[in-house]
N, C-alpha and C positions, 0 to 999 in steps of 0.2 A: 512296789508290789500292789502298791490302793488303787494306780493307776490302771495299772492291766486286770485288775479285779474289774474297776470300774467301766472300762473299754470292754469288757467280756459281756458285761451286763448292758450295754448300752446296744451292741452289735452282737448280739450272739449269732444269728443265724450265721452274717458275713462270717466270725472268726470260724463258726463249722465248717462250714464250704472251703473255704482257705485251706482249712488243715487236711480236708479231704482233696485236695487238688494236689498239695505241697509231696501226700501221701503216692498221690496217684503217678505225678511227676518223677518221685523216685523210681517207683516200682518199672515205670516204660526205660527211662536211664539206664537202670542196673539189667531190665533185658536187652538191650541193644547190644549195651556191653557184650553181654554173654556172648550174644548170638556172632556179633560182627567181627571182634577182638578174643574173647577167651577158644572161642569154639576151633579157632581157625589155628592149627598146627603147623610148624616150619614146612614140611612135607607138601607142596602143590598138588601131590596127588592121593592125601589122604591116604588109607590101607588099603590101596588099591594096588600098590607091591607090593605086599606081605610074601613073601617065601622066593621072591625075585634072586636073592640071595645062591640059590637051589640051583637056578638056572642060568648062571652070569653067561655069558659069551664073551672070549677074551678078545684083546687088539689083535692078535695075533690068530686068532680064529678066523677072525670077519677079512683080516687080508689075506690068511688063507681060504678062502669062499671064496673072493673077490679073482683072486690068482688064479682058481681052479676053474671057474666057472668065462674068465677070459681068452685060459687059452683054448678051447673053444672057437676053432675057425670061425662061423659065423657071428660070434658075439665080438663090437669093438670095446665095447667096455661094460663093466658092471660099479654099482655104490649100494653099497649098504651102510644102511645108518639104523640103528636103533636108541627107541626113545621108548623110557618107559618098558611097556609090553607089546609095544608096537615094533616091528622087523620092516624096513621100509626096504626095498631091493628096485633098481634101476638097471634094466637093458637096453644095452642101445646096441642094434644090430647092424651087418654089413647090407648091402643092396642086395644082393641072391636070395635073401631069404624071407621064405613067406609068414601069414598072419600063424598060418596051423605049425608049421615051426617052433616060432618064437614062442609060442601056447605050451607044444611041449618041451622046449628046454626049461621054459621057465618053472613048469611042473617039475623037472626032473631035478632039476635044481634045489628043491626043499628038500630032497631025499640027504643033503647032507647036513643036515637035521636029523637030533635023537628024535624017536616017539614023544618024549618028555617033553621037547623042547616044542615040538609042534603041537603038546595039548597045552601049553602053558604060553607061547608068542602068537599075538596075531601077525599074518602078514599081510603087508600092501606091495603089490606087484604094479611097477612100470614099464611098458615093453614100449621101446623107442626105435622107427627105422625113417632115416628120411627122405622125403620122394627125389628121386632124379628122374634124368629124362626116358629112362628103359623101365624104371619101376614106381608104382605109387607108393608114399610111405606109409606109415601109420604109427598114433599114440595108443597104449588101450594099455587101463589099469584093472588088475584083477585083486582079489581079497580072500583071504583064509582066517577064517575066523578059529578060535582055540577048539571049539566045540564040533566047528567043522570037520568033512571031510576030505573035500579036495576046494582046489582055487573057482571060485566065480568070478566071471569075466561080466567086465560092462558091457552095455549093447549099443559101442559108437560109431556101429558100421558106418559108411558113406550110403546113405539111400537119394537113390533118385524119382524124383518126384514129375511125371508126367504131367503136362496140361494139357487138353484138348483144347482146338480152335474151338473160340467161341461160335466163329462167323460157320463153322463144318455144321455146328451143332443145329444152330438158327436153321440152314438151308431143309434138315431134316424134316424140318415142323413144316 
């Protein structure tokens, strides 16, 4: 004890600083912890399902969707997957059939969706046809958001892009 008396007196400033580092050191430790390890619940997606419970959709639903919405002359196949609160749905259409089409089957297709379930899933819509030699194909995904109204479609039209001769352009000047 005479010793660390002694060493306290000889170094005081050091042993301060020490004890206030030693201090400080826990204190970042025990946050990390919190933040990195306690915070973090089995759940990947936090309470961000809460009430999902409410709205399950059975195997036997989504093959019934699948079924209904195949047989469907124009449509060769449909996949629904859902994850989460996300409703992912995939069309792949025959040749005959055009962009405005596949826009509204795929529309009319959330219609076998409760009101409930379309203010509580978002959906992602993939409309698939592919080109042969009598039609151009097309990819084009759409999105419904919970809060939404109806489907928004992306803008992946095919645009073509005009160049003028330069050598036209020169002769003018």
């Amino acid at each position: 004890m005479k010793k660390i008396k002694k060493f306290y007196k000889e170094h005081r400033v050091f042993t301060i600083l020490m004890a206030v580092v030693i201090v400080c050191v826990i204190l970042i430790v025990t946050v990390l912890i919190q933040c990195f390890y306690v915070g973090n619940g089995n759940d990947k997606y936090g309470n961000r399902l809460e009430g999902i419970e409410n709205y399950q959709i059975s195997e036997s639903r989504q093959n019934d969707f699948e079924h209904n919405q195949a047989n469907n002359d124009k449509v060769k196949s449909v996949d629904l997957i859902i994850t989460g609160k996300i409703i992912y749905i995939t069309f792949q259409f025959q040749e005959n059939v055009d962009l405005v089409e596949a826009e509204s089957i795929a529309l009319k297709s959330l219609e076998e969706f409760s009101e409930d379930e379309q203010n509580f899933y978002d959906f992602n819509i993939t409309l698939k046809k592919e080109s042969t030699e009598s039609s151009d194909g097309f990819i084009i995904s759409g999105a419904k958001n919970k809060n939404g109204s109806g489907l928004k479609w992306n803008n992946n039209r095919q645009v073509t892009d005009t160049k003028t001769d330069s050598s036209a352009t020169e002769k003018d000047d």
